[in-house]
C-alpha angles and dihedrals in degrees: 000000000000078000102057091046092053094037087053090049099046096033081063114040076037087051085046087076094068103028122146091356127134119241092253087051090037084071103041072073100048087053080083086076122227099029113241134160097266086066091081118133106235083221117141093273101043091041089075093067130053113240100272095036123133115211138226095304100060087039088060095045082052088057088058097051079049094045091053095042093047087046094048102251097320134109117238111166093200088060088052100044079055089051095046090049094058087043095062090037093052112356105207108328094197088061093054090251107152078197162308101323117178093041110163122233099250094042092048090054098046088052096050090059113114090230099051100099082057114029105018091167091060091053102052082040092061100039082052089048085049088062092057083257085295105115120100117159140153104257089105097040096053089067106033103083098087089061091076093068092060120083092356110173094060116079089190099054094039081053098044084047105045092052079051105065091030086060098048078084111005128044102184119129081222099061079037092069096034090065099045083048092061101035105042084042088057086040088053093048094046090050084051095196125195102247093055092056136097125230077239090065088250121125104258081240086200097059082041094056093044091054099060091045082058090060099036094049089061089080087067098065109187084350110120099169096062094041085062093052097048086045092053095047094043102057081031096152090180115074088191089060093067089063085215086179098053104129122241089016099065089113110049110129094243104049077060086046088050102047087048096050095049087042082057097048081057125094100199111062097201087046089053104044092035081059098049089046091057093059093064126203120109091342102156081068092043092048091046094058090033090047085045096054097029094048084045084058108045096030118215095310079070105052106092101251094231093056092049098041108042087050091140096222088034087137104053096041084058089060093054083044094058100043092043088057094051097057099050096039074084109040086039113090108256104307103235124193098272113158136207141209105280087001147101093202163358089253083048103054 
């Protein structure tokens, strides 16, 4: 679990280096050798974090580890929209923040509605509507990942969950099914059940991944057409494929899905992310989904040392970590001693 929460952090102040760059530009970065924070270009939009800071995604995946927590061990979207509406007025004040910056463009209207402190689900209802049900973007699928470790051993309750907070601020059926996706594929790797391992001991990443199509089609019901796209993002092999770098379409939810999904068929976290970075786009999102389900799967052993350690804010985050564990160690089922790749155990990872 431990795993998933740092990965999605690092994957995205990692992933700031290379935000909104074009491929050609992402490797003018990379010319500084082995990427590390303190290879951030000091341009207007990175100015505005330190060298080893994540960004909003990871601070919105942090207001879901505090809702539960707030809402003892439960998920109340209202609780949450409440949450997400402080955070851009005032980000975390005792982090110095003067408020939410990085805020994407759906999320920011949604949040503006005057019902969305009571009804969030009608307001992201009526923005999509507003697109002519078109918009899709990322802005769901950058914070969901930490829904799959609670509640982990129920499928049902990790997918309910995870449309929930995804709804809080999207309402696609495509970010829908991004998020459920994440979050049902980290569920699946902390339960760790027989049929999805290896004789070696290693998840069958394939059976993994088609699980978690299996979850997230379901929210195309009778539609085939959408099923195939979803199945074809998902067992992508290609990176280059994904055109993470296609301009205006950086954000589109499954460009995010895809970078996470090939992150998650990869064995060395740096290569991976290094790889995803250099593709440039809206990397610090695709790093943060890639950092969440690659970090599930190796476990801690697997995170490079400099990345975790040198998290600006590591300590605090620590604190909402440990706070957040011991609040859904009870509403959890019974934590076994399932191990993972790299791992001791689901709280470990």
């Amino acid at each position: 679990m431990r795993a998933t929460i740092y990965g999605n952090c690092i994957g995205d102040a990692i992933g700031l280096l290379s935000e909104f760059m074009s491929k050609e530009m992402a490797h003018e970065v990379r010319k500084a050798g082995k990427m590390e924070y303190k290879h951030k270009l000091e341009d207007v939009h990175r100015l505005r974090w330190k060298n080893g800071d994540w960004t909003d995604d990871s601070d919105q995946m942090i207001l879901i580890m505090d809702s539960i927590v707030d809402c003892g061990g439960e998920v109340d979207p209202v609780d949450y929209a409440k949450k997400l509406r402080f955070w851009v007025e005032n980000g975390f004040p005792e982090l110095g923040d003067a408020g939410g910056i990085g805020l994407g463009q759906t999320t920011h209207r949604v949040v503006r509605c005057t019902n969305f402190t009571t009804d969030p689900f009608a307001s992201s209802s009526a923005i999509w509507e507003r697109s002519n049900r078109h918009a899709a973007p990322n802005g769901a699928v950058m914070r969901t990942s930490v829904v799959g470790t609670h509640r982990y051993q129920s499928l049902e309750a990790v997918k309910k969950n995870a449309m929930d907070f995804c709804k809080v601020t999207h309402f696609s059926p495509k970010c829908q099914a991004s998020t459920i996706a994440v979050s049902t594929a980290v569920a699946l790797m902390l339960q760790r059940p027989e049929r999805l391992i290896k004789k070696s001991g290693a998840y069958d990443v394939q059976k993994l991944i088609g699980e978690a199509y299996d979850q997230a089609k379901t929210v195309f019901e009778g539609d085939d057409e959408s099923r195939q796209e979803l199945h074809k993002v998902l067992f992508c092999k290609n990176i280059d494929e994904h055109e993470l770098a296609d301009d205006p379409k950086i954000g589109y939810t499954y460009k995010t899905l895809g970078a996470g999904f090939w992150a998650l068929q990869q064995t060395d976290f740096r290569k991976a992310l290094e790889t995803i970075i250099l593709e440039g786009g809206d990397a610090d999102t695709n790093g943060a989904v890639a950092g969440a389900l690659l970090g599930c799967k190796l476990g801690l052993k697997g995170l490079p040392r400099s990345w975790l350690k040198d998290l600006v804010h590591k300590e605090w985050l620590d604190k909402k970590i440990e706070r957040y564990f011991n609040v859904i160690n009870g509403s959890n089922v019974k934590e076994s001693s399932l191990v993972e790749e790299g791992a001791t155990g689901p709280a470990e990872q």
